[in-house]
C-alpha positions as CSV (number, residue, x, y, z in Angstrom):
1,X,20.0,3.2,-9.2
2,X,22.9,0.8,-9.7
3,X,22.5,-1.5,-13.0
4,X,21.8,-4.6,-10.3
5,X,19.2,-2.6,-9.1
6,X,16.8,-2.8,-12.3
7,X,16.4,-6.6,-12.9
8,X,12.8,-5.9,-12.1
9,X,12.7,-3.9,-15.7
10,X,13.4,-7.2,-17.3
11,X,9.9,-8.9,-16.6
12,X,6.5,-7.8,-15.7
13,X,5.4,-8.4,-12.4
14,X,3.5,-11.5,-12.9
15,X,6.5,-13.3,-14.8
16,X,8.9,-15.4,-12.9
17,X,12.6,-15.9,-13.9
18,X,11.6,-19.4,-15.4
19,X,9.1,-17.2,-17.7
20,X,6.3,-19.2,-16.2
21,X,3.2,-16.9,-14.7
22,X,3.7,-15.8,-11.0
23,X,0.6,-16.0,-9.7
24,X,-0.4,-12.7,-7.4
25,X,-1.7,-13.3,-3.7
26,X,-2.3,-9.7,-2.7
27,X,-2.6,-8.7,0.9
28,X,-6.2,-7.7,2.0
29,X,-5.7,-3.9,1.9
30,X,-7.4,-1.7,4.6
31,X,-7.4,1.5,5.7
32,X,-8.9,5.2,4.6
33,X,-8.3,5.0,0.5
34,X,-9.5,1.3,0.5
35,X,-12.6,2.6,2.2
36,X,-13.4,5.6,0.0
37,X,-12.8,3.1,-3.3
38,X,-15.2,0.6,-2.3
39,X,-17.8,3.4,-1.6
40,X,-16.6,4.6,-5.3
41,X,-17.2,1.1,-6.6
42,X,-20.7,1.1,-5.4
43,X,-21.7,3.7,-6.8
44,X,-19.9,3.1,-10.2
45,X,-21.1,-0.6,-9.8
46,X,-24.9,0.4,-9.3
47,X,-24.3,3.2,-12.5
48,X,-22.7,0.1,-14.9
49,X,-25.5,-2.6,-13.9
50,X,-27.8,-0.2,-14.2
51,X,-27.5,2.2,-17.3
52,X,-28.7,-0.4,-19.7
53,X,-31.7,-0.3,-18.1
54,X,-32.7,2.8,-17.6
55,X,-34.6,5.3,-20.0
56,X,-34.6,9.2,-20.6
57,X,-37.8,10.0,-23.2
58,X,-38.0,6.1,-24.3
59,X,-33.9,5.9,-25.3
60,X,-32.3,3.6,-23.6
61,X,-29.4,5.7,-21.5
62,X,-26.1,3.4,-22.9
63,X,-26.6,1.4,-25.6
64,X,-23.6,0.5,-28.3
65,X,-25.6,-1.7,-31.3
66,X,-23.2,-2.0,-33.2
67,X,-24.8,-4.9,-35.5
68,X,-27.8,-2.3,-36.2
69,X,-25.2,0.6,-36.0
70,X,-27.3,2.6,-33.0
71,X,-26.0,3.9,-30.3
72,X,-27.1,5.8,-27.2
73,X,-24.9,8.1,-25.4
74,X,-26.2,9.4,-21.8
75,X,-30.0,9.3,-24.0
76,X,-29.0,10.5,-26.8
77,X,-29.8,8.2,-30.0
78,X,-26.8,8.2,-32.7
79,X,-27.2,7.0,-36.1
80,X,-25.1,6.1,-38.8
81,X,-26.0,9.1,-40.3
82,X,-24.6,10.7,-37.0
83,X,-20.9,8.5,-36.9
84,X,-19.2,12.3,-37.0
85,X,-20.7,13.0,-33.7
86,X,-19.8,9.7,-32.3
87,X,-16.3,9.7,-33.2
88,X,-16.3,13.6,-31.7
89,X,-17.5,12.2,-28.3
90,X,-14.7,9.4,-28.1
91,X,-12.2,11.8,-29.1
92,X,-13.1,13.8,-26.3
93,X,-13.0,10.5,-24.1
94,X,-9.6,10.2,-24.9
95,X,-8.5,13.7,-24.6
96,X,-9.9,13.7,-21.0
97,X,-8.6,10.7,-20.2
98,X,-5.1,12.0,-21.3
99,X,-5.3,15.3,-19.7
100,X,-6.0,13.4,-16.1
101,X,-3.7,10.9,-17.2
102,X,-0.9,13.9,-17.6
103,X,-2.0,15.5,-14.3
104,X,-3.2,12.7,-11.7
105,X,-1.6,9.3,-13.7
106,X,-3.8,5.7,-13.6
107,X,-6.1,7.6,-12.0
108,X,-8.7,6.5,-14.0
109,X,-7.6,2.8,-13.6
110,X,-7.1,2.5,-9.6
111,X,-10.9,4.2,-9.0
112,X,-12.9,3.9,-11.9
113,X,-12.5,1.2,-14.5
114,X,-15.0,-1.5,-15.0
115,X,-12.3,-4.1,-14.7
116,X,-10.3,-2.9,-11.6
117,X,-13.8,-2.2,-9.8
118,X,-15.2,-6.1,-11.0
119,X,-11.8,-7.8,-10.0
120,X,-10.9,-6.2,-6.8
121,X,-14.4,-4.7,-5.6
122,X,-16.6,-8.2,-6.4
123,X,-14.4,-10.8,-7.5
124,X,-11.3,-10.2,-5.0
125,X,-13.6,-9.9,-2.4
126,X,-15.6,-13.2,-2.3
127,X,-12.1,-14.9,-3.0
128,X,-10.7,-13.1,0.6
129,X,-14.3,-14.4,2.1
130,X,-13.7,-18.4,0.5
131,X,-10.0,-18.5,0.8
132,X,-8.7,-16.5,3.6
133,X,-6.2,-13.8,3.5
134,X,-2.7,-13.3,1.4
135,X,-1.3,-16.0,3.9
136,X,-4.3,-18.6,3.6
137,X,-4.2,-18.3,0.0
138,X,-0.7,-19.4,-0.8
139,X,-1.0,-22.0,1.8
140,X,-4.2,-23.2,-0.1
141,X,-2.5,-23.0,-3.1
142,X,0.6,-25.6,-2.5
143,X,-1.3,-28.2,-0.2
144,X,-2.6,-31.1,-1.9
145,X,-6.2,-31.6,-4.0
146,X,-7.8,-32.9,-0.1
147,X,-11.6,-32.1,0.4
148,X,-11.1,-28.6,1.9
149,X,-9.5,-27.8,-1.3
150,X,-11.7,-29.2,-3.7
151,X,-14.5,-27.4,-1.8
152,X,-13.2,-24.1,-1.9
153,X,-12.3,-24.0,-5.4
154,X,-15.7,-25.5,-6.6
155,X,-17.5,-22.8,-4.4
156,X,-15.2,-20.0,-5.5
157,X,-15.9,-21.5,-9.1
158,X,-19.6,-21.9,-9.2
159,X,-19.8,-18.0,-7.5
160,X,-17.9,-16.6,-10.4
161,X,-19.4,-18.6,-12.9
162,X,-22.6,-17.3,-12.1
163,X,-21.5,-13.7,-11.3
164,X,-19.6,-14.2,-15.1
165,X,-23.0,-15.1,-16.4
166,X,-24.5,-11.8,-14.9
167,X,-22.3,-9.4,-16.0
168,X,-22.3,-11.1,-19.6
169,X,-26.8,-10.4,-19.3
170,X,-25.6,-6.6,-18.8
171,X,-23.1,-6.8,-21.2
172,X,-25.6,-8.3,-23.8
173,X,-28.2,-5.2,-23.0
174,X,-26.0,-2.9,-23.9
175,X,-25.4,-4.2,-27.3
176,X,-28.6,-5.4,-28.2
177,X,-30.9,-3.2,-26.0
178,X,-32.9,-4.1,-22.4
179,X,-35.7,-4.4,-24.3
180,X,-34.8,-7.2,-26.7
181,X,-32.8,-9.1,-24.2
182,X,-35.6,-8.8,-21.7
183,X,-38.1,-10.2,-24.4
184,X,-35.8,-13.2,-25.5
185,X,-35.5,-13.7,-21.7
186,X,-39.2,-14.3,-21.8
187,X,-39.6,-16.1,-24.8
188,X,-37.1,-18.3,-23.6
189,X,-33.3,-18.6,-24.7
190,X,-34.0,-21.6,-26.6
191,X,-36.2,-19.7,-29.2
192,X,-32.7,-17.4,-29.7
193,X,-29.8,-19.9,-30.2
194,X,-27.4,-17.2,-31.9
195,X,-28.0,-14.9,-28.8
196,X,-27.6,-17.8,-26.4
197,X,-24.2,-19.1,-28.1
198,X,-23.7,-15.0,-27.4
199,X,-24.1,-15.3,-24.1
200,X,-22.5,-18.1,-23.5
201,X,-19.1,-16.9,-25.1
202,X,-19.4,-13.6,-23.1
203,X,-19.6,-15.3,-20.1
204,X,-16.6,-17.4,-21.0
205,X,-14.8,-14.5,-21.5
206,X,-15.3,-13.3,-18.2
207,X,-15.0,-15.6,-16.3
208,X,-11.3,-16.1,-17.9
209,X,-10.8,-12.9,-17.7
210,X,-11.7,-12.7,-13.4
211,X,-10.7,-16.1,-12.4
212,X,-7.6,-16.4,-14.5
213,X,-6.0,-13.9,-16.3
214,X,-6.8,-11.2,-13.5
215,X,-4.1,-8.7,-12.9
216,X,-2.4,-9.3,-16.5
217,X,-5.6,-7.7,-18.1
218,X,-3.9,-4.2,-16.9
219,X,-0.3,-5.3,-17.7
220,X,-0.5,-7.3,-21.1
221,X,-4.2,-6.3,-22.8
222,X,-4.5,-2.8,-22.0
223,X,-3.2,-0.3,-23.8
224,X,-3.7,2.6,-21.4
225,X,-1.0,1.1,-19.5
226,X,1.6,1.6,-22.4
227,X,0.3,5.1,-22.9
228,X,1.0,6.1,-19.4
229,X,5.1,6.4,-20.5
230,X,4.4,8.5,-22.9
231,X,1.8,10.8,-21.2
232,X,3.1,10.8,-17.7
233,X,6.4,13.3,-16.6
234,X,7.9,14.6,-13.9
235,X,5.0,17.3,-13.0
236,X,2.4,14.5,-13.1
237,X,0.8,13.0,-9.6
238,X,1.0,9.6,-9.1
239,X,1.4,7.0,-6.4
240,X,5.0,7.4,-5.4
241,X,7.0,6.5,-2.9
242,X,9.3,9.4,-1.1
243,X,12.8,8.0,-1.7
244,X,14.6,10.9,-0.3
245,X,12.5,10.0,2.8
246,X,12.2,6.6,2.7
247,X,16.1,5.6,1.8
248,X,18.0,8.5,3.2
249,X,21.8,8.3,3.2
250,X,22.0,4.6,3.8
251,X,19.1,3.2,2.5
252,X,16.3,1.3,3.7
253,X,16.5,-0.8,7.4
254,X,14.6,-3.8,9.1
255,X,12.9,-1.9,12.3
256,X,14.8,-2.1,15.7
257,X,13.2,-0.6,18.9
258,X,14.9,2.1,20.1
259,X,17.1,2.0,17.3
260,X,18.1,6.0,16.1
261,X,17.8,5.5,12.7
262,X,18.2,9.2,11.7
263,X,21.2,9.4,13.3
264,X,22.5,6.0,11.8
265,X,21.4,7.3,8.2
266,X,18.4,5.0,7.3
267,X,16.0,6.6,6.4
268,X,12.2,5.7,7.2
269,X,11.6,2.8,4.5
270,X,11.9,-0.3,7.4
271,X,11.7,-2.6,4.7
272,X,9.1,-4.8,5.7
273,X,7.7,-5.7,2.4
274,X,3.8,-4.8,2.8
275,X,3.8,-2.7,0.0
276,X,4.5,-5.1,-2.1
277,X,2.0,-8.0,-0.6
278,X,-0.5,-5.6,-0.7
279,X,-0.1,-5.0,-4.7
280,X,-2.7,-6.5,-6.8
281,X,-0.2,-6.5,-9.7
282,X,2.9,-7.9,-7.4
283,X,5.0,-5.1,-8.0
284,X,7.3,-2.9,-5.8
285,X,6.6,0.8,-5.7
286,X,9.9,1.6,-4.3
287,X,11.5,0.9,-7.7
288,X,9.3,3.7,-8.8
289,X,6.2,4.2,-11.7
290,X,6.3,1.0,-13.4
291,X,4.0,-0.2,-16.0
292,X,1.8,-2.5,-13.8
293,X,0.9,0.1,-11.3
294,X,-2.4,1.1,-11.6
295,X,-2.4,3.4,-8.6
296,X,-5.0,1.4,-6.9
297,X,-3.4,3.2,-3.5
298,X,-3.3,-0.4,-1.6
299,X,0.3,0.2,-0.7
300,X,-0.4,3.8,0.6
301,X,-2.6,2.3,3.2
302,X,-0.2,-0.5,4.3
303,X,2.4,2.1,4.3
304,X,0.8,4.6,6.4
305,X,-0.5,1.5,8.9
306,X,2.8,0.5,9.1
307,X,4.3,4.2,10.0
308,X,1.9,4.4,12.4
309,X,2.7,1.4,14.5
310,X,6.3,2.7,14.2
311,X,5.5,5.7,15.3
312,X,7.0,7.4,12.0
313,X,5.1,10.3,10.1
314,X,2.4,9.0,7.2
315,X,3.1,9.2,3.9
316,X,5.9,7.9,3.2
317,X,4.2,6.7,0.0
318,X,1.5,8.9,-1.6
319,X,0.2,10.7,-3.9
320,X,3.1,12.6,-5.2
321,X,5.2,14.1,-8.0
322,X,8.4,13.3,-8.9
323,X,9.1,16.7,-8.4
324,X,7.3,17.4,-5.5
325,X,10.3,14.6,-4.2
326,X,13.3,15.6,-5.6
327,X,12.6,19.4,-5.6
328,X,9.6,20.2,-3.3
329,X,7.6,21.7,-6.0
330,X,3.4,21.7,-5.3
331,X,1.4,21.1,-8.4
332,X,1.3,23.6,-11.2
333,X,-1.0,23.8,-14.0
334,X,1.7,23.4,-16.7
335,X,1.3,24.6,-20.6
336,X,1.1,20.8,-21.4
337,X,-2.4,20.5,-19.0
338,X,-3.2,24.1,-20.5
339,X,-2.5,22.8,-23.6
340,X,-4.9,19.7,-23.3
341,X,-8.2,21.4,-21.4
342,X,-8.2,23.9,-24.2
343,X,-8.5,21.4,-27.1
344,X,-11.3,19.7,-24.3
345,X,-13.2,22.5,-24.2
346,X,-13.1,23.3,-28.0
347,X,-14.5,19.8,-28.9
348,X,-17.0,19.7,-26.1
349,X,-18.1,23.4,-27.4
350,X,-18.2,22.0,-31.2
351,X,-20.5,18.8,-30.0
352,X,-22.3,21.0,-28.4
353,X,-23.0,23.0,-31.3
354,X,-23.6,19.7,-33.8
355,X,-26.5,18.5,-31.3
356,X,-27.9,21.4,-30.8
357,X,-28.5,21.4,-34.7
358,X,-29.6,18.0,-34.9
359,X,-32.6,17.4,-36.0
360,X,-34.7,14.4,-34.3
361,X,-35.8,13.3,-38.1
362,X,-32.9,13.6,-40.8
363,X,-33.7,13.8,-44.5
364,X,-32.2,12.9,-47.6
365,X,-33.1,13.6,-51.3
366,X,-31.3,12.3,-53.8
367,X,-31.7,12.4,-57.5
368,X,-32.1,8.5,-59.1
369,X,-29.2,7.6,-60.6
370,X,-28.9,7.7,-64.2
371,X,-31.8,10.2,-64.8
372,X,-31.5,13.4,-66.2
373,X,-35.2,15.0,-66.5
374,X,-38.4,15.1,-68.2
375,X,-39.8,17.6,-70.2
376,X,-44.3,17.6,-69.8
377,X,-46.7,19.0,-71.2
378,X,-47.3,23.0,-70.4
379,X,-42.9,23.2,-70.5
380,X,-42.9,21.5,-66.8
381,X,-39.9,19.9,-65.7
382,X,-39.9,16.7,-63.7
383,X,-37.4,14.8,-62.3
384,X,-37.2,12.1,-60.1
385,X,-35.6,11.6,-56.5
386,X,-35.0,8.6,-54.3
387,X,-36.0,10.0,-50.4
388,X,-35.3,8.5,-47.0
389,X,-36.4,9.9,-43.8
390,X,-35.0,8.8,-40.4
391,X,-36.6,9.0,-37.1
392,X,-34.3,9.2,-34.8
393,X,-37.1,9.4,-31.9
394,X,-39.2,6.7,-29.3
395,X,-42.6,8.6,-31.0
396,X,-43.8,8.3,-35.0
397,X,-43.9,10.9,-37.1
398,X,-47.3,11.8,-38.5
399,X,-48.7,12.7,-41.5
400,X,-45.2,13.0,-43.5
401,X,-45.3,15.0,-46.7
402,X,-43.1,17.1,-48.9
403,X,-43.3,20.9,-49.9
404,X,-40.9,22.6,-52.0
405,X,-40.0,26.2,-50.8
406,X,-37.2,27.5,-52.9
407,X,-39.1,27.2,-55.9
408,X,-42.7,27.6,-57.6
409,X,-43.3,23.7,-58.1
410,X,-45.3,20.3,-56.9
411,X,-43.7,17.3,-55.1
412,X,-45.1,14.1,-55.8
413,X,-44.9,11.3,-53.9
414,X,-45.3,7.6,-55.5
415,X,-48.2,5.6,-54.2
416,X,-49.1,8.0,-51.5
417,X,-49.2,11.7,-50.7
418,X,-48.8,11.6,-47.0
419,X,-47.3,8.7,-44.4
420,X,-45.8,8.4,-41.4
421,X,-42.5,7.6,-40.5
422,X,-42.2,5.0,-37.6
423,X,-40.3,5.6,-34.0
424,X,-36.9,4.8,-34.2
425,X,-37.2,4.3,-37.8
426,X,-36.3,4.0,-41.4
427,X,-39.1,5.6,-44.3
428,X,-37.8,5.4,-47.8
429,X,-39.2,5.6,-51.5
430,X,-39.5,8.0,-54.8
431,X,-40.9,11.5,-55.4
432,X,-41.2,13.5,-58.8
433,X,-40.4,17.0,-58.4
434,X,-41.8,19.4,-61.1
435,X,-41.0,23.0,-61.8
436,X,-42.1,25.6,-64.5
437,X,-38.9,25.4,-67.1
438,X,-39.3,29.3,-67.0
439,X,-38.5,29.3,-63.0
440,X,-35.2,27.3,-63.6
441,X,-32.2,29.6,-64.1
442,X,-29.6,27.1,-65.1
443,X,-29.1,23.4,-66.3
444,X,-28.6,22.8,-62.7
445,X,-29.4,24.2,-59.5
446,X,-30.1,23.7,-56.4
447,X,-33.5,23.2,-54.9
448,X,-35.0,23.6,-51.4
449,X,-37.8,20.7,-50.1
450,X,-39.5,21.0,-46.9
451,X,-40.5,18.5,-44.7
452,X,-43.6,18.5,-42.9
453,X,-45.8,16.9,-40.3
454,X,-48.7,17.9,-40.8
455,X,-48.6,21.5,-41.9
456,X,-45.0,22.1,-39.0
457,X,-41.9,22.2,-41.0
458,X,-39.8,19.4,-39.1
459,X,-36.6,19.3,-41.7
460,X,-35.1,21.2,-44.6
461,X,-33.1,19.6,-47.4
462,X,-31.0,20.5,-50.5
463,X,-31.1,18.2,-53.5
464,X,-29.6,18.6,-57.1
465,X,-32.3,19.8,-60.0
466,X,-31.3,19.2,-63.9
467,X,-33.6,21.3,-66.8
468,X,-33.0,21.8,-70.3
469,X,-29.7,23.8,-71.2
470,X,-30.6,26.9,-72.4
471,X,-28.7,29.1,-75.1
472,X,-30.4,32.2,-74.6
């Protein structure tokens, strides 16, 4: 491509020369891809409105507290005490996301994520149903502030305000849990003026985000985008458009009837610019991948309505490789893909493994700092622990107490022998552990301590035990 040629490399799409923002009126796509997103989106919609809510054995299914450090994964409860697990699962986020990022592109972005579903799905939508089409929009845009104007844009206004407000209600549940926004709901917000203020700024946010900043969320904020030039090569499918095809010898033509363009050296590209007033980023796919495309596939149904009234084959753009192009290679399953589903698999197999272990109430002994030990009457040795138990469950554990099992000894709890630990829960205080000097082997060893419910062992623990040195 001539140097001329790549002045669109020089700005993002939604820049104009004057550095001033270009505003985006994007055709209303149609056609078969548009059809199976939005049946995507309603699903994916229904799954993100919905997943706060909902409850598998009393845990709330997502849920990221992260001022009371709990999260919930698909269920599953996660503690501080479980942060090694957590970071394992968003390291495998990331390695799937770059292993269909390496294969298939944005695929993610185009089909699945929460901001292109929001802002072309809900947001788009009503705008299309207020304003009109692409060509209603603009004109709407550069007439004066008259009463059809000032109407539409208060409507369009007040709808995403209060749709803004919505999503900033989910957005709340899953940080703080369903349960606590649904009971500040009913005490009122006006009894919760931090979580109100909360609200208030999240809803801000969005509707900034879906009324103005839009497209430039994908092009400026996210960092997936950047990642894509790094990730993506030759081998990797994407929304392309067939320039061999499309440009031929002579490049691209305006459409005449009857007109032998094969024969004339065009190729099938008839230049009639509904790619690119279909693309919700502005952009032109015939300069190739570019950093705003999220592969939302828009411009592969315009394309292939557009062939079709011309009576030229489909496809012109589609899913494609750049190789698939140039060379007419088919996918392969390159080393680099091999590479990246066999790191997948051996994290997904070691998570599996670390919660399979993982116990539903964790325990921890430690030794009280600045103690050694005391020596009691009948040559007993006692020293003294610190012990917290966590209950990572919706139910209480009953009937707590502590039994030492490595060792002939007592374990003696301060102020009570057993207790329960609460659901979802925190149980902490101090415990004596005495042993017969002559069962200690060394100045320090380690000893085992059993927790029970009851008379079931729920949790085993290790903790550090300090005795008399002996000389012997």
């Amino acid at each position: 491509m001539a140097q001329g040629q790549e002045n669109f490399r020089d700005s993002i799409g939604t820049i104009n020369e004057e550095g001033k923002r270009a505003w985006v009126f994007p055709k209303k796509p149609s056609g078969k891809f548009y059809t199976y997103r939005k049946y995507v989106s309603y699903v994916l919609l229904i799954f993100l409105l919905a997943a706060p809510f909902v409850k598998i054995n009393g845990n709330q299914f997502l849920m990221f507290n992260v001022l009371e450090r709990r999260f919930n994964i698909f269920g599953f409860p996660f503690w501080p005490q479980d942060f090694h697990l957590f970071v394992i699962s968003m390291i495998i986020g990331v390695i799937f996301i770059a292993l269909f990022t390496v294969a298939f592109g944005r695929i993610f972005c185009g089909w699945m994520c929460p901001q292109t579903i929001f802002m072309e799905m809900v947001f788009r939508r009503i705008e299309y149903w207020i304003d009109g089409d692409r060509g209603a929009q603009i004109k709407l845009d550069r007439q004066p502030w008259n009463a059809e104007k000032i109407k539409k844009r208060t409507l369009k206004g007040l709808i995403f305000f209060i749709i803004s407000f919505l999503i900033a209600n989910v957005f709340l549940a899953y940080l703080i849990g369903s349960d606590k926004l649904m009971s500040y709901i009913i005490d009122g917000p006006f009894k919760h003026w931090s979580t109100l203020i909360s609200l208030l700024i999240f809803t801000a946010v969005f509707y900034f985000v879906f009324a103005w900043f839009r497209e430039q969320v994908c092009i400026i904020a996210c960092p997936y985008g950047r990642m894509q030039g790094v990730l993506l090569d030759n081998k990797s499918i994407v929304v392309a458009y067939d320039h061999k095809r499309g440009e031929a010898e002579k490049g691209r033509k305006k459409w005449r009837k009857n007109e032998d363009r094969e024969a004339l050296g065009h190729g099938d590209c008839i230049d009639c610019f509904q790619c690119v007033n279909v693309c919700p980023t502005g952009i032109d796919i015939r300069n190739g991948t570019q950093l705003e495309c999220v592969n939302c596939t828009a411009c592969i149904d315009e394309c292939d309505t557009i062939m079709e009234k011309v009576n030229l084959p489909k496809g012109l753009i589609r899913y494609a490789s750049e190789d698939e192009i140039t060379k007419k290679e088919k996918f392969k399953f390159s080393p680099r893909l091999k590479g990246y589903t066999a790191v997948l698999f051996i994290l997904i197999g070691v998570l599996a493994g670390m919660l399979f272990l993982r116990n539903d109430l964790e325990a921890n002994i430690l030794r009280l700092p600045g103690q050694l030990y005391e020596h009691k009457e009948g040559d007993i040795i006692s020293n003294v622990y610190t012990y917290k138990l966590m209950n990572k469950t919706t139910e209480a554990v009953p009937d707590v107490n502590f039994r030492l099992l490595s060792h002939e000894g007592i374990v003696k709890v301060v102020r009570t022998k057993n207790f329960v630990v609460p659901a979802q829960d925190l149980a902490e205080g101090t415990l004596f552990i005495e042993i017969d000097n002559a069962a200690v082997k060394s100045d320090k060893e380690k000893v085992k301590v059993g927790v029970y419910s009851g008379d079931k062992l729920i949790e085993t623990t290790l903790c550090a035990f300090m005795a008399p040195r002996s000389y012997k």
